[in-house]
Steps between C-alpha positions, in 0.01 A plus 500: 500500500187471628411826511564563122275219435235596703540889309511328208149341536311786618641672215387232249133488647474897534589479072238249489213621723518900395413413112237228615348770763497805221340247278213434718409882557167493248237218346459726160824519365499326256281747312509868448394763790152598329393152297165454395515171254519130460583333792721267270626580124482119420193216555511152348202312459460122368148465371289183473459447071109376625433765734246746337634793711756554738512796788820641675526840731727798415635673804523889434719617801563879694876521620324768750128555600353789419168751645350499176368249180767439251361361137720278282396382150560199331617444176523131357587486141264500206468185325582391143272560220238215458634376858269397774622653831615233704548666849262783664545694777216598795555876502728727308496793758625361835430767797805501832248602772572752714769351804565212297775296364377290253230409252417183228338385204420199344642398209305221274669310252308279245733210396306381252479822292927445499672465206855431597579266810731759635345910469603803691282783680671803530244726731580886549421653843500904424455719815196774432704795729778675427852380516415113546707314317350175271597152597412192292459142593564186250263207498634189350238262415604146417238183387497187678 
């Protein structure tokens, strides 16, 4: 008897442990083998209704490094006719250096020039090489 319970345990923690061990086998998975893109497709920001301007970073990450520049543009959407732009971005071409992983920009967003108390940033990332694939990232602005 208690050799079929013993079995019976090493058989329960050998289902267990193999799926948690072939989990563990990379950091990147969770995006595809050659993404260049948002680091994140979704950022919420709460912004101060008194604040004259409000800053956040955008992380543009490299699934793998690579031995030469890679150049990404920026697309944020045009505003409305008669609309003051209410966000700005620091740079609309965003340069990978060579051997690295990852690159930002600054995003400033002017609450006062708002017009709702809840807007939405949708920001295009399109790769400037052949074959890279476009990712997109969603701001969601809300007032204080």
């Amino acid at each position: 008897m208690k050799r079929l319970v013993l079995q019976s345990k090493r058989f329960f923690l050998i289902m267990i442990l193999c799926p948690v061990a072939i989990s563990c086998g990379s950091s990147n998975d969770n995006y595809p083998q050659n993404y260049v893109g948002f680091k994140r497709s979704l950022l919420e920001m709460s912004v101060g209704n008194m604040r004259t301007e409000v800053e956040a970073e955008i992380q543009i990450i490299a699934v793998k490094k690579a031995d030469h520049d890679r150049t990404l543009v920026l697309t944020p959407p045009a505003p409305f006719h008669g609309q003051v732009p209410f966000f700005e971005l620091s740079d609309e071409r965003v340069t990978i250096q060579a051997g690295e992983k990852s690159a930002s920009v600054t995003i400033k967003v002017f609450p006062k020039q708002m017009i709702l108390k809840t807007q939405n940033i949708a920001v295009t990332c399109t790769p400037q090489w052949k074959g890279g694939e476009i990712s997109r990232l969603t701001i969601k602005l809300k007032k204080e």
